[in-house]
Structures are given as structure tokens and as C-alpha cells.
BAVO-118864 format. One record per residue (C-alpha): residue in one letter; x, y, z. Coordinates in steps of 0.5 Angstrom, whole numbers, plus 500, padded with zeros to 3 digits. Each point is the difference from the previous one (the first is absolute). Layout:
BAVO-118864
AXYZ;...
***
This chain:
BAVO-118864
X529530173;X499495506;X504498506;X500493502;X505496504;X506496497;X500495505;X496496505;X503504506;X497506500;X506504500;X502500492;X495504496;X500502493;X498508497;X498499492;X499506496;X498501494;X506505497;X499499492;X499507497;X501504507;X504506503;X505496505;X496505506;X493497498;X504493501;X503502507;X494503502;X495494498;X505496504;X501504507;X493500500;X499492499;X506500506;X495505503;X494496500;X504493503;X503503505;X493503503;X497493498;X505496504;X499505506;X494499500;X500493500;X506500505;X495505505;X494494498;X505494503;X502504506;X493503502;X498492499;X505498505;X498505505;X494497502;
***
């Protein structure tokens, strides 16, 4: 299971997950919680380059 960007433009990612031998609920679950987990990095990267440009 990894999230990693699918282009040079950070705009595109890709969420793998493992799904051999799993229920499809254990499969959905791992999923939004990876999307989850981006979404709070790139907020906080995004909070970082606007406090930056602030001072």
C-alpha cells in the first residue's frame, strides 16, 4: 500500500492497495485512509508555503 504521484506536476497521485485475499470493505477502508493521510499532508504542506510567504 503506498500513495505516490503519478506525474511531475502534483496534481496526479496514485493510491495502491494491496487486495489479494480481502474482503472488498478491508480494500475500500485501507483506501480512504491513504486518501485521508494525502490530503492532510498536502494541507499541511500547503499551510507551510503560505506561512512562508507571509513573512
Amino acid at each position: 500500500m503506498a500513495v505516490r504521484k503519478a506525474d511531475e506536476s502534483d496534481r496526479l497521485f496514485v493510491v495502491e492497495v494491496g487486495m489479494e485475499n480481502r474482503a472488498p470493505e478491508e480494500i475500500a477502508k485501507d483506501a480512504a485512509f491513504q486518501i485521508s493521510a494525502l490530503f492532510d499532508r498536502l494541507i499541511e504542506e500547503q499551510q507551510k508555503k503560505d506561512d512562508q510567504d507571509i513573512v
